[in-house]
N, C-alpha and C positions, 0 to 999 in steps of 0.2 A: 326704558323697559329692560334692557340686556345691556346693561353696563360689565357683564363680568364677561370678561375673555375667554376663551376658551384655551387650555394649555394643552401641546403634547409631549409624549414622552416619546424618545429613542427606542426603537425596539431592541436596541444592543442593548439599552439594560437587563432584557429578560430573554432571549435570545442568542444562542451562538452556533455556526453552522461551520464546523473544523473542516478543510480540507486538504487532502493525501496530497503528498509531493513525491513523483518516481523518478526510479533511478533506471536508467539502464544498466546491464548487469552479462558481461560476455562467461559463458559457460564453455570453461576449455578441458575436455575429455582426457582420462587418461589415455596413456600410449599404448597399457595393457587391454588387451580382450574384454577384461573385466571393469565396468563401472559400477561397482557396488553402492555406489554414493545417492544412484538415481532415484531408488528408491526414498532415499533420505530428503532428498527436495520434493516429491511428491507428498510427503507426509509431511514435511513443513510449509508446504502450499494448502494443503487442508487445516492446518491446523491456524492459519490467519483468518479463516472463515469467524466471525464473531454471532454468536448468537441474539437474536433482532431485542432482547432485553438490554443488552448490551451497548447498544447504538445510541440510546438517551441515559443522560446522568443530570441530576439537578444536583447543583455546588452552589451556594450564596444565593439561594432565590432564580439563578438561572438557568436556564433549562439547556441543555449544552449539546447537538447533536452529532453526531459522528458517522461519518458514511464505512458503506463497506468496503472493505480495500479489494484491489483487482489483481490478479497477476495475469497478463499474459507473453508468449513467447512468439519470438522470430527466429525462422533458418532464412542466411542466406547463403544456396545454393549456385558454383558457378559450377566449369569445368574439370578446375584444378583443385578445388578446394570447399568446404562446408561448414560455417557458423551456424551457432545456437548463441541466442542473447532472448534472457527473460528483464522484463519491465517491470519492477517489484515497487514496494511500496520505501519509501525512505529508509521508514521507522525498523524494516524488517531486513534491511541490508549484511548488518554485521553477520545477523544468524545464516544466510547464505554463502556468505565471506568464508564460512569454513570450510566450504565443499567445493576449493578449486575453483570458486567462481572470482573474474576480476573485474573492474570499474569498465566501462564501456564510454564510450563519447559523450 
């Protein structure tokens, strides 16, 4: 009566769900009064925000999703001394890389 098999498909044919790889990222302050740069990673921290149209692309029949990336940051604070290190997203490193910032652990 049900000689025919039943077949499945791979949902990785239709399906793909990218995800972010961070970087640690140490932030070392000028010597001067003045950090003018601050602002400048503030507004390249908003401008990684993606708008939610953005997040799905279909390419070849698959639907391809993308999550939102994160930035957050750590001080650590001792006696002697005071670190700033932001947690960036891989893909967004270079453009950080301008403003004084170096690789972290």
């Amino acid at each position: 009566m049900f000689k025919n098999k039943v077949q499945s498909i791979s949902i990785d044919k239709y399906f793909e769900i990218k995800k972010n790889e961070y970087v640690t990222a140490q932030l070392v302050p000028a010597k001067s009064t003045k950090n003018n740069s601050t602002d400048s990673i503030a507004t390249m921290i908003n401008q990684m925000y993606l708008q939610l149209n953005k997040f799905i692309k279909v390419e070849n029949k698959k639907l391809i999703i993308t999550p939102q990336v994160k930035v957050s940051y750590y001080m650590h604070i001792t006696k002697d001394d005071i670190q700033f290190y932001f947690i960036i997203p891989k893909v967004h490193y270079i453009r950080f890389k301008k403003y004084s910032i170096k690789i972290g652990e």
